[in-house]
N, C-alpha and C positions, 0 to 999 in steps of 0.2 A: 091379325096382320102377319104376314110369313115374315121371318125373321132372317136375316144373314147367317150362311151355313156355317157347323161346325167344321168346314174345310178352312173357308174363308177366315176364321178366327183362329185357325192354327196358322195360317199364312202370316195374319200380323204378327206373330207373336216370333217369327223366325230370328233367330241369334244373327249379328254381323257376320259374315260370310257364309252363311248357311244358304248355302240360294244352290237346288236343285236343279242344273240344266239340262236333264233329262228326262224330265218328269211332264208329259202332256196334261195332267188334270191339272183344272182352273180352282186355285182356292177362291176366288172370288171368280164366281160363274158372271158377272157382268162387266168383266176389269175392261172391256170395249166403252162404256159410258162412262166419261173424263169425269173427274172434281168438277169444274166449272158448273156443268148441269145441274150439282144441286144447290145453284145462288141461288138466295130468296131476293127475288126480283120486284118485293115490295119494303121499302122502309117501314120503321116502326113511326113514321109521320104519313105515311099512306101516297108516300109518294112513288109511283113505279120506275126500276131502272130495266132497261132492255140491253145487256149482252148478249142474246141470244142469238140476236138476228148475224151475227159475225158467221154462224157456222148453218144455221136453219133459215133456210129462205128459198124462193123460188129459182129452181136450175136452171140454167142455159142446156136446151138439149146439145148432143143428145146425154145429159145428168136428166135421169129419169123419176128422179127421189125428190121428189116435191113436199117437202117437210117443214114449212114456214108456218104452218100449225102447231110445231113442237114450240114456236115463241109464247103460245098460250096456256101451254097444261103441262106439266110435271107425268107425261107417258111412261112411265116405265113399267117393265115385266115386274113381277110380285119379288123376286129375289134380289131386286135392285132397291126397293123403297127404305130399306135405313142403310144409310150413308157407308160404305167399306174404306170413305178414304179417310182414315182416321189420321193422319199427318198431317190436316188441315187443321186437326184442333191441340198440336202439341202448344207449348208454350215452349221458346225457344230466349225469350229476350234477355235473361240473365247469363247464358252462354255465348249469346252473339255479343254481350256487351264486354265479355270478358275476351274477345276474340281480341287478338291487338292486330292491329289496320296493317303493320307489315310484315305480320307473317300471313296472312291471309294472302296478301299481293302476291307473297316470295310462292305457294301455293299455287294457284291461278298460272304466275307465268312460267312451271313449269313445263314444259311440255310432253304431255303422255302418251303423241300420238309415233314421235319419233324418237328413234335410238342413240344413241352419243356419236351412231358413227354419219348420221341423217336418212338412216333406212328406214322403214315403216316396221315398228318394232311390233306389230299387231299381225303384219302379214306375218313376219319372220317364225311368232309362236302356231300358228297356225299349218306351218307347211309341217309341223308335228306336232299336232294338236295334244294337249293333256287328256289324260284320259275321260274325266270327269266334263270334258266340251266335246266329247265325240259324242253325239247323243245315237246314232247307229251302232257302232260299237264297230268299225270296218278303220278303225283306224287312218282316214283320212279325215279331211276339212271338205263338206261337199257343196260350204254357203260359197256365200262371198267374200272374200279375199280383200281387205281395203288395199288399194294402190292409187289412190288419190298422193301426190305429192306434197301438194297444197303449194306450187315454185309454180306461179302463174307468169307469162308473158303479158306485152300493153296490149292485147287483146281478147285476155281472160283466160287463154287457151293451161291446161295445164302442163307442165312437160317433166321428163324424167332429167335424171343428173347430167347423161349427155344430150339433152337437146329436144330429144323425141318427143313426140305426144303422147300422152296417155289418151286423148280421146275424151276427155272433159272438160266441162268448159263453163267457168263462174259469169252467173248475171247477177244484178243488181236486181233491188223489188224494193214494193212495200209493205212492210211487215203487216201482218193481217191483225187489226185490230184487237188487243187486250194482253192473252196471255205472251204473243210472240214481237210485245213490244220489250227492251232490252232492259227499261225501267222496271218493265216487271220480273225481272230474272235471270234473264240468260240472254247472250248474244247467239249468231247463230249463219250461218251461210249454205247458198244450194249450187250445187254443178249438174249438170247435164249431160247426156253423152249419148250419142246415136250409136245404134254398131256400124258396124265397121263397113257394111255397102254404100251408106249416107257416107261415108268420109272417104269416097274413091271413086274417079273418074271412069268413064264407062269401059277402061282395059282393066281395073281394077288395079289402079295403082292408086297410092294414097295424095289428095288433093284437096290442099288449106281451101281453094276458095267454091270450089264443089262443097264442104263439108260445111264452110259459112252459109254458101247459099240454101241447104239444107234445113238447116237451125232458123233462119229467117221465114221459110215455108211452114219451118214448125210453126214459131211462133203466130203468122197467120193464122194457121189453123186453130191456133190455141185461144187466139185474142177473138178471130170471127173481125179481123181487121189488116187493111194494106200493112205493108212494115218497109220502112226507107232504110234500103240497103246501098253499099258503094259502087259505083261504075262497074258493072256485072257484063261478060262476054256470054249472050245469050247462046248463041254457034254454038261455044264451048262450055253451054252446061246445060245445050238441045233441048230449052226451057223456052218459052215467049211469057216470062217471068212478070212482066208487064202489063201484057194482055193485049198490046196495040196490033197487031199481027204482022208486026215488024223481026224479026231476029235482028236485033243491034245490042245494044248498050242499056243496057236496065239500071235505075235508079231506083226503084222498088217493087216490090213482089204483091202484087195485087191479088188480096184475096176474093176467090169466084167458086163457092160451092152449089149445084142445085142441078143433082145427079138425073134428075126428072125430066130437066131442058138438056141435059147433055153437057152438061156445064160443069168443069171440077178443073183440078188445077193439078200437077204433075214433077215428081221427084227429079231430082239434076242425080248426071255422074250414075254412077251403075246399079242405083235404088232404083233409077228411072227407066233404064233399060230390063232389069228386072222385072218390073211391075210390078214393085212395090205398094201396098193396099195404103190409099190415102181416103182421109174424109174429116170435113171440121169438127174442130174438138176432139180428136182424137190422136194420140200421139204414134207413130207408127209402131207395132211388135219390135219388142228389144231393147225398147229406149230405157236408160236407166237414170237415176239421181241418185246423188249421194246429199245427204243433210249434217254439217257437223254442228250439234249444241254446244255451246260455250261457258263459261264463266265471264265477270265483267270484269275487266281490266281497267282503273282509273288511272290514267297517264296524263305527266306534265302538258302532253299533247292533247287532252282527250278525251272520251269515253272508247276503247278500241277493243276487239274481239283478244278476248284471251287466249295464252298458246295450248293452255290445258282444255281437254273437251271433255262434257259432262256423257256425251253419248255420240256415234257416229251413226245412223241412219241411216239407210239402204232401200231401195225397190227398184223392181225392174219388172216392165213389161212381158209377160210371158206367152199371153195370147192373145191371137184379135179378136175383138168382142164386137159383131157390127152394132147399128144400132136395136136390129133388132132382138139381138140374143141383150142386150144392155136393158131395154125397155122390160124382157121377158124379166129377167132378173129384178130389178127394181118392182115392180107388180107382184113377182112371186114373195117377194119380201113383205109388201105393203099386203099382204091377203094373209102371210102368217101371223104377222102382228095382231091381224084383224081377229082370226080363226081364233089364234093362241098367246093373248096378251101378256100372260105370265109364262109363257116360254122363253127361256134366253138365245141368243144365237150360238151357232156349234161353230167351232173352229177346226184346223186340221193343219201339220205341219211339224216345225220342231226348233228349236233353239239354236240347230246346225243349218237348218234346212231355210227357216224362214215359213210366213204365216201367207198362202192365199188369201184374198179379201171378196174372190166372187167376181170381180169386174177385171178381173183379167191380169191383175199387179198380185208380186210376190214382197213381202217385206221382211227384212232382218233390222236387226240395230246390235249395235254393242253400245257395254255404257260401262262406268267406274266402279270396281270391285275396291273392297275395303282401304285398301290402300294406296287408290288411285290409279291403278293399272285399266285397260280397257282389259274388257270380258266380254264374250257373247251374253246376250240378253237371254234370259230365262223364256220359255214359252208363255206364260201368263205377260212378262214383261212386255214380248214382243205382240201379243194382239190389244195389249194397249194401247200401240200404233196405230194397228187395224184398223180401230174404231172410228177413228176420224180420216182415215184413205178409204174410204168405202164408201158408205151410204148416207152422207150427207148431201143438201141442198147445193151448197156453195162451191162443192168441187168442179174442177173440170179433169176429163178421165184420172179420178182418183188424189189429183194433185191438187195445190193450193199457191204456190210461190208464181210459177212459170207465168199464171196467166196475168197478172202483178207485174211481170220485169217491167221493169222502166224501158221509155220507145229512145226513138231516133233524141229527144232534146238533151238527155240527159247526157252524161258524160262518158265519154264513148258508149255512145247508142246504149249504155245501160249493158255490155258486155265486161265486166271486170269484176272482181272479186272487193269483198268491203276492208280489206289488209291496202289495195291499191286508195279507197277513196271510202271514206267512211259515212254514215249516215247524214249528217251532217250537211245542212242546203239541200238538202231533196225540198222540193215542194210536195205539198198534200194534192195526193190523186183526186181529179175532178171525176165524181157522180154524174148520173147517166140525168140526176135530176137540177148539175149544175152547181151545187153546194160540194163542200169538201171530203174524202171520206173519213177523213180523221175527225174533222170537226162533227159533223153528224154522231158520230162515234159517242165525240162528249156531249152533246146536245140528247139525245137518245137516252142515253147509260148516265148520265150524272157524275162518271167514274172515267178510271182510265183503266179497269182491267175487271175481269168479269166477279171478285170479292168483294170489291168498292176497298181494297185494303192499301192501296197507294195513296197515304194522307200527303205524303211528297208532292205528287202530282195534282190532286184535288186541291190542293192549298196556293197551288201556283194556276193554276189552270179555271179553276172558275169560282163562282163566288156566288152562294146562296146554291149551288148545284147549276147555275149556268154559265156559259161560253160566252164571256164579252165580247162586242163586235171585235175590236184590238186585237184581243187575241187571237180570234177568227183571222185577221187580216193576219195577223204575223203565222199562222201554222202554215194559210196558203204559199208561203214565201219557202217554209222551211219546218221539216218535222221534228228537227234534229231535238231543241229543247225541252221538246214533250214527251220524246220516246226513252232521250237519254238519262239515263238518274244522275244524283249527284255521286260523287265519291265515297260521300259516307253512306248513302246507300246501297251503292256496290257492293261496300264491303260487306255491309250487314247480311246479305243479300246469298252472297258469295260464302258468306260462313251461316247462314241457316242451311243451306243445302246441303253444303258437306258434313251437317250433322246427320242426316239422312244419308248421303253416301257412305259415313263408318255404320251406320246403321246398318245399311243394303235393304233398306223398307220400300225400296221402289212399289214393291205393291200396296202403300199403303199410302201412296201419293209422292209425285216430286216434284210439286211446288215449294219453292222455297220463301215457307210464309215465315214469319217471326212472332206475331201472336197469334194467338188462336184467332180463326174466324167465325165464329159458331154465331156473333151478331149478324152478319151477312148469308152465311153456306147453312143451310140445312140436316141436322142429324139424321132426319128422318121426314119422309113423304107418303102423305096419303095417295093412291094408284089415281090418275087423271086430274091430280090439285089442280084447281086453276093458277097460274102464274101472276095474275095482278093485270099483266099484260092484255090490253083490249085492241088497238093498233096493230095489225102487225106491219113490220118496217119493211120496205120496199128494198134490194139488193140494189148497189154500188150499181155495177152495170142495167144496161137496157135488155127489159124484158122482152119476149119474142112471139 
């Protein structure tokens, strides 16, 4: 059996701040395939749990990566079958227990991402970068520049200290089952932001409800469903937004794609006079997100997003991929696997620059250097990200949150940031099969995150490994109990990680486990095991 390379074993072994941002070679040639992947997806009672299906399952075209096969067999190339994420089996509980509950708090809410005077202390190092994060060596910063303010208005929008918009704009979602619930780790929030022809009327001057009506078309396109928007001047944004073949007053944006009948639906404001390239499911060239990871914050008030960030998150749209360069790619991908099973994927990019993924999106991150400062992410770091914005089932163009925002019931239409209204009374998203998708989750999985290592959760949540009706009733109501841990598991939580952040072992996993997992996770896989898994589980949404 091929073994993990001596690159990769130099990689774990790297001192606390020893993290090379220049350096393109992958010490672990598969850092694209997450921890998760190698849960043993059967008990040692022969009972199967299925995480899996969270991320592998049948796509909504045009996601061309039909991968709901990978719920059955342990696929990996030859240099991935013994485990590299070796952070999964540290033993951590006698330091988290020595962690005292408020200095870990005092921790968490500081905040890393802005400066004593409230500027963005991450752009400020950046407009002269250190030497050692120019990975070009040209003495500029040529990534991305964080200027997110995180100073939202009652409509999500973000704005700078006098007033302005930065052109971002926080939704609301539901956390995609396991790893990206809060009980398991980290809190976490996404903005959105069109350029700058979506946010301007057709003289190209800048206009709030041209830029609304925009983001609602997005989200059409992204959901493959109508979206209730406010008392909209069709005239003034030369849309029949509606469909009725009226120009008046529009109250929602009907989605109508089916390019074959002549049938498509069409940009407001100067995207639209442009002729700007639209089509379902895909989000238009340029669009960007920013993703900030969090720590948990337990508050007299709460469970709430802490002001410290574990990582800041980045990608943007670079090119338009129609569907059929999308299909071509996905195919091309599904015949190498097939050709060259123990081939790994090749990456291209930089630590400055950010990692292509193939389907058209660029991605950066920064994340916490030894003593808590943000730093650009390491190249191996940053196609860590890749892995999961690419060539999975469950994406839609490359993303995961957008197609989740909460619609028109939610509070304000699901447009505001989780600082303004917390998880907290969300109900659980109804299944395309009418059951819940959280509850199916725990019905399914047996667990509430893809280790089965939340005995918090499992203990409160089901009994014998099932979902009481009661409880079932109560998650539809609201997810908030399930997803939010208790306080003292925050903290626990909160202080396993940061034993990895003075580490800087991000390559070696950052999940913030507290004991070893090695009853649950896998050291080591035979090439094609079968997973236990015989069902495979049907996706949230309706198949097409």
């Amino acid at each position: 059996m091929l073994r993990i390379s001596i690159l990769a074993l130099l990689s774990m072994t790297k001192m606390a701040g020893a993290v090379d941002l220049k350096t393109t070679v992958l010490g672990n040639p598969t850092a694209y395939i997450p921890p998760q992947c190698y849960t043993k997806t059967e008990d040692a009672a022969g009972e199967v749990h299925n995480p899996c299906q969270t991320c592998h399952t049948y796509p909504r075209h045009p996601n061309y990566v039909r991968d709901a096969d990978l719920q059955t067999e342990y696929a990996f190339p030859g240099p991935a079958l013994e485990n590299p994420w070796r952070n999964l089996f540290v033993d951590r509980r006698a330091a988290v227990a020595a962690t005292q509950s408020a200095e870990i708090r005092a921790y968490v809410r500081q905040d890393n991402y802005h400066d004593a005077a409230g500027g963005i202390a991450l752009a400020a190092k950046l407009a002269d970068p250190p030497e050692a994060w120019d990975a070009n060596g040209n003495g500029e910063w040529d990534g991305y520049i964080p200027d997110v303010q995180f100073a939202f208005d009652e409509e999500g929008f973000d704005r700078r200290p006098d007033g302005r918009l930065t052109g971002w704009r926080a939704f609301a979602y539901q956390p995609l089952p396991g790893t990206f619930w809060p009980t398991n780790g980290s809190t976490d929030d996404v903005m959105i932001r069109l350029p700058e022809a979506f946010r301007q009327s057709a003289d190209g001057v800048e206009n709030l409800s041209v830029y609304k009506t925009n983001l609602a078309i997005v989200q059409a396109l992204i959901t493959r469903a109508d979206v209730a928007i406010e008392p909209t001047d069709e005239v003034a944004m030369d849309v029949d937004l509606d469909r009725d073949g009226v120009m008046g007053q529009a109250e929602v944006v009907k989605f109508a794609f089916a390019p074959l009948d002549g049938i498509t639906m069409h940009w407001a404001g100067r995207a639209g006079v442009e002729g700007a390239r639209l089509a379902a499911g895909l989000y238009p060239k340029g669009t960007e997100f920013v993703h900030s990871v969090r720590y948990i914050d337990p508050t007299p008030e709460g469970i709430e997003l802490a002001a410290r960030l574990k990582e800041l998150r980045y990608m943007v749209k670079t090119d338009w991929e129609s569907y059929a360069d999308l299909e071509e790619t996905a195919l091309a991908e599904l015949k190498e696997d097939s050709a060259f099973p123990d081939r790994t994927k090749q990456f291209f990019g930089s630590s400055e620059t950010g990692v292509p993924n193939t389907f058209g999106w660029r991605l950066q991150g920064f994340i916490e250097d030894a003593t808590g400062d943000l730093r650009p992410q390491s190249f191996e770091e940053t196609v860590f990200c890749v892995g999961c914005h690419g060539t999975l089932g469950v994406n839609d163009d490359s993303t995961f949150a957008f197609a989740r925002k909460l619609g028109k019931d939610a509070y304000r239409g699901g447009w505001y940031h989780w600082t303004q209204k917390g998880l907290a009374g969300t109900p659980d998203r109804v299944r395309a099969d009418g059951s819940g998708d959280y509850a199916h989750y725990l019905r399914t999985n047996g667990a509430g995150d893809e280790f089965r290592a939340n005995a918090e959760l499992i203990e409160e949540w089901l009994e014998a490994g099932k979902l009481p009706p009661e409880k079932e009733a109560a998650l539809a109501e609201d997810i908030g109990p399930l997803i939010l841990p208790s306080p003292e598991r925050a903290d626990a939580l909160n202080a396993a990680y940061r034993m990895i952040v003075r580490d800087q072992s991000f390559t070696q996993g950052r999940d913030a486990t507290v004991a070893p997992v090695d009853g649950t996770v896998w050291r080591e896989v035979e090439q094609d095991q079968p997973t236990g898994i015989e069902e495979i589980a049907q996706p949230w949404y309706k198949r097409r």
